[in-house]
C-alpha positions in Angstrom: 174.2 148.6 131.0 177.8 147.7 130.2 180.5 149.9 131.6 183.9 150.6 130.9 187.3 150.1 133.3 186.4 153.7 135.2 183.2 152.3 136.6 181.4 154.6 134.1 178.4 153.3 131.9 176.2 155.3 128.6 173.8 156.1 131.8 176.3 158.6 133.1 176.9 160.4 129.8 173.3 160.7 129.6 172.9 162.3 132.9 175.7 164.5 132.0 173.9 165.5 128.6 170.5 166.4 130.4 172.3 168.3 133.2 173.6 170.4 130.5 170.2 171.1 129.6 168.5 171.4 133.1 171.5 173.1 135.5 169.8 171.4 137.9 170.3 168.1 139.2 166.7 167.1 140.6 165.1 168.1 137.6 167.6 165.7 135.6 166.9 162.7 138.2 163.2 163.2 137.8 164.0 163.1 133.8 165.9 159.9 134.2 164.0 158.1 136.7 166.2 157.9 139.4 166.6 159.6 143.0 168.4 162.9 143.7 170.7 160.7 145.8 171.4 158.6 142.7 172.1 161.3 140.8 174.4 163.5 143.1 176.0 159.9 143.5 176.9 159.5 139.5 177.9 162.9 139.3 180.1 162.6 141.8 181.6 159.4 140.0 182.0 161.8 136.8 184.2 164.4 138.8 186.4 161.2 140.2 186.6 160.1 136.8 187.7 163.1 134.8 189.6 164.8 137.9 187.7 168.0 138.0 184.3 169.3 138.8 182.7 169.5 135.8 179.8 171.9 137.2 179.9 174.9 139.8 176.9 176.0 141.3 175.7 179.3 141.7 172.3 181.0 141.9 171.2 180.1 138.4 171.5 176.2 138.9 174.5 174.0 138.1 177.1 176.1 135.3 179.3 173.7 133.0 183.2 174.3 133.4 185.3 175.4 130.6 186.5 172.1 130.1 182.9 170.5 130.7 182.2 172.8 127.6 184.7 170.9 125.4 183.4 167.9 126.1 180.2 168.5 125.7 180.8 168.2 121.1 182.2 164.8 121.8 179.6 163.5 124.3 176.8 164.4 121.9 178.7 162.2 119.4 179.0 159.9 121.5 175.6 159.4 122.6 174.2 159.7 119.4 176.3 156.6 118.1 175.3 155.1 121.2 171.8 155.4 120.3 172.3 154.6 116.9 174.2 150.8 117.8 171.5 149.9 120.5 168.4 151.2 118.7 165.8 148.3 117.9 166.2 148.2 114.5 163.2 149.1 111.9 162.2 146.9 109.3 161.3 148.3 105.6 159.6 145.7 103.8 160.9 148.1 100.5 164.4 147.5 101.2 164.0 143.4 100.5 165.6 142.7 97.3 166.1 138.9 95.5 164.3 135.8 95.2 162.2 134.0 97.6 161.9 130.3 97.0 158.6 128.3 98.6 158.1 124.6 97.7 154.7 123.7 97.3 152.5 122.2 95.1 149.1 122.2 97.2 145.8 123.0 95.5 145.5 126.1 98.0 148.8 127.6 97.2 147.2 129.9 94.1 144.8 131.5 96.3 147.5 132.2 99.1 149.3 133.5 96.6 146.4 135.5 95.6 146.1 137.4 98.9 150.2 137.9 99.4 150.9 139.1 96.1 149.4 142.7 96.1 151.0 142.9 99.7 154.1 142.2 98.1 153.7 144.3 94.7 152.7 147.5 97.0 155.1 146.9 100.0 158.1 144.7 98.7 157.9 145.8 95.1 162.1 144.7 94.9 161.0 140.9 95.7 160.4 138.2 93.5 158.7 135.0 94.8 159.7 131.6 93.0 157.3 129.1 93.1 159.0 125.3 93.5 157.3 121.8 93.6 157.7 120.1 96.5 159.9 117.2 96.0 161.9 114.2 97.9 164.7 116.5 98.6 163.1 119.5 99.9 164.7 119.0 103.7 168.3 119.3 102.4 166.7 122.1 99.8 165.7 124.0 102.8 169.2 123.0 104.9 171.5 124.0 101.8 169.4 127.4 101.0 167.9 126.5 97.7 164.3 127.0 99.1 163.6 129.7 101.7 160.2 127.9 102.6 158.1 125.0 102.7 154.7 124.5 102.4 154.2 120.6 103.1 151.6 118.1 105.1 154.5 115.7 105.7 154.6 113.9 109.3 157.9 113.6 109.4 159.6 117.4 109.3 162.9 116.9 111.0 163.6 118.2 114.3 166.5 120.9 112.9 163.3 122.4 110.9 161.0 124.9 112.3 157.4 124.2 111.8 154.8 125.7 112.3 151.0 124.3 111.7 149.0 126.7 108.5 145.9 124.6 108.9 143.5 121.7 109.5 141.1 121.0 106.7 138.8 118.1 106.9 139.4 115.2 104.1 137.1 114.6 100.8 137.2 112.5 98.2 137.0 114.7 94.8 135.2 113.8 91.8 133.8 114.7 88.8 129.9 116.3 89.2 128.0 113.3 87.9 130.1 110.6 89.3 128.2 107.8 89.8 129.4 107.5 93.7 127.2 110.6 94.3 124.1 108.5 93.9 125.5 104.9 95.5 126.1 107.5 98.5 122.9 108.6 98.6 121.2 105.2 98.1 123.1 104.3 100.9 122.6 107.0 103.4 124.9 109.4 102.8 127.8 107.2 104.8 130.8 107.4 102.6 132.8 103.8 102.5 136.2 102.5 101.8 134.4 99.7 99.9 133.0 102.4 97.8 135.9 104.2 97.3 137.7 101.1 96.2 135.2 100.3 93.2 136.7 103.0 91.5 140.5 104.2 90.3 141.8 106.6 92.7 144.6 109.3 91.7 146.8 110.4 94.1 149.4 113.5 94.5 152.8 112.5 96.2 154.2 114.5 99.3 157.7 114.8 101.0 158.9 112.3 103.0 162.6 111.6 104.6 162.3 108.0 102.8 161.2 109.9 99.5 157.6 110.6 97.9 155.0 108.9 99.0 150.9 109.3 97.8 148.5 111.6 100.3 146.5 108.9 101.4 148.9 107.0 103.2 149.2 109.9 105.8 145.5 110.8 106.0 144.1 107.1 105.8 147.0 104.9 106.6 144.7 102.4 107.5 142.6 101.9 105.1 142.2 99.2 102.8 142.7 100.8 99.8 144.6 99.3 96.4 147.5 101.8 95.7 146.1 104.7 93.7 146.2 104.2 89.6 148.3 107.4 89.2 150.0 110.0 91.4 151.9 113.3 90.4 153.6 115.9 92.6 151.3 118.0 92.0 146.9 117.5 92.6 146.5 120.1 89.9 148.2 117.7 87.1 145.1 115.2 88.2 142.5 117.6 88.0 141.6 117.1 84.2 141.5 113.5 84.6 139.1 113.5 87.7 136.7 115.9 85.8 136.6 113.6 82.9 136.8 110.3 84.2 135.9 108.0 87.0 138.6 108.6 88.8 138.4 109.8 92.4 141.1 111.6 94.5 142.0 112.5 97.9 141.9 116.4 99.2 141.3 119.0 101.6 138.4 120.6 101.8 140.0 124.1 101.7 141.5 122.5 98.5 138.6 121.1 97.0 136.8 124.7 97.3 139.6 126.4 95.7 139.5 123.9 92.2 135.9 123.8 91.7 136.0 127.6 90.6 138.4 126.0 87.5 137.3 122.8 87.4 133.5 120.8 87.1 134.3 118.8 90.3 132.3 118.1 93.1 133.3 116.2 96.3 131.7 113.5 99.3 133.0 113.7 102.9 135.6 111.2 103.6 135.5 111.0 107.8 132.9 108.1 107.5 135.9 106.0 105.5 138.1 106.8 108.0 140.2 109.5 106.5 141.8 112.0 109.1 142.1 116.0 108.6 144.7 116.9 106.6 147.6 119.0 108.2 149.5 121.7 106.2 152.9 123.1 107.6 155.0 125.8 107.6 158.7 124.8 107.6 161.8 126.6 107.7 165.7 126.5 108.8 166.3 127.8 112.1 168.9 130.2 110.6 165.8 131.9 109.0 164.0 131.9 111.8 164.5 135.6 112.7 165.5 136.9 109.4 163.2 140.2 109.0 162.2 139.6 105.6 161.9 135.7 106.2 159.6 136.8 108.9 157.6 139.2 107.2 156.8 136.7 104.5 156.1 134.3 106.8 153.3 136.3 108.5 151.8 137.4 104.7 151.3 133.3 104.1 150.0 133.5 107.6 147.1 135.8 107.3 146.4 134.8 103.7 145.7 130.9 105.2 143.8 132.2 108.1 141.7 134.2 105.5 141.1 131.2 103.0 140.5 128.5 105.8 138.3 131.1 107.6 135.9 130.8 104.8 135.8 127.0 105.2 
């Protein structure tokens, strides 16, 4: 505890406060957690200080002075602001007021946002959340302010971001329910090939990169044979008519894959046996957000809301 040019620290004042309450100067050690010693000692650093006594005794315990009398309005106020400046602060999700700004276009984001939002409507009912697509700019987004958070499954996040890894969802290949790769599949085993996969267009949605967009595929099967894909968006849910309608096929999470068959007649064929890895989905923010209350508390809502949706995986 810092103390001031006299030697004398906001412990002193304290045991000067609860000797004023006790008149007795073992009960005030035992109070404070020191020894009787310690205590005479500090008091006797208090009379050096101030040039008088402070406290007589007498039969009833230790009796304030006069002048220990006066100062006993100011060292209330004083420890009471004391208090006040060191206390850990409290956080009150009401008092969050503005815009907050997460990039992402994943075909889980609607269900996380789902699960946050009545947390957010009931406990942060001054907050508005901005939805954003993820795009080739979204590091100096996030450096310059313009998004608060980033939901992304890019490889690259640079070392001035924080991260922090949402979830692992094992790869599929989506497609519409009576696609005819179901039954070459099936005929086949039920091994899933990157032959087979190339007999057919493939659509693919583009993520961040620091060397700009690039399609899914390339981070979750980067060596695979594949032609490029036939046509990519930003977003998977801008391909989701066309892969229930047509032959086209398309890279995605499980998790994902879940989530649009409840909109969309889609069904999907595990992709491991092609050599397709997991796919990764971050968390990333600036580290001058990194213990910003409200940038924390939203944080853990997207948190919990993954680990409920990828728990039912």
């Amino acid at each position: 505890m810092a103390t001031g040019a006299n030697g004398l620290s906001a412990f002193h004042f304290q045991l000067l406060e609860d000797l004023m309450r006790t008149r007795k100067l073992s009960v005030t050690a035992a109070n404070l957690g020191i020894s009787v010693s310690t205590a005479s000692r500090m008091l006797m650093q208090l009379r050096q200080a101030f040039g008088e006594p402070l406290f007589a005794a007498s039969a009833k315990g230790l009796q304030p002075t006069k002048s220990m009398l006066r100062k006993a309005e100011r060292l209330n106020a004083y420890l009471t602001a004391f208090n006040d400046l060191t206390a850990t602060p409290v956080f009150n999700p009401k008092e969050i007021e503005g815009n907050f700004f997460i990039a992402s276009c994943g075909l889980v984001m609607p269900n996380i946002l789902y699960r946050i939002f009545d947390q957010i409507h009931l406990r942060a009912p001054k907050l508005r959340v901005t939805l954003e697509p993820r795009t080739p700019h979204l590091w100096a987004d996030l450096k310059d302010g313009r998004i608060d958070l980033g939901l992304t499954s890019s490889y690259d996040i640079p070392p001035s971001c924080r991260k922090r890894l949402l979830f692992r969802s094992r790869a599929v290949v989506l497609m519409r329910e009576d696609h005819p790769l179901l039954s070459e599949t099936a005929e086949a085993g039920g091994a899933l090939t990157v032959e087979m996969i190339a007999r057919y267009p493939r659509a693919g949605f583009a993520i961040n990169t620091t060397g700009g967009l690039m399609t899914h595929e390339r981070s979750v099967a980067p060596d695979a044979s594949l032609p490029p894909a036939s046509v990519t968006s930003m977003s998977g849910y801008d391909l989701l008519p066309l892969v229930e309608k047509s032959d086209v096929v398309m890279f995605s999470p499980l998790v994902g894959a879940k989530v649009v068959r409840e909109h969309y007649a889609v069904t999907w064929l595990p992709a491991t046996s092609a050599g397709v890895k997991d796919f990764e989905v971050y968390q990333v923010w600036t580290e001058d957000k990194h213990l910003d209350p409200a940038h924390c508390w939203v944080r853990g809502l997207v948190e919990g809301a993954v680990s409920e949706e990828v728990s039912e995986e």
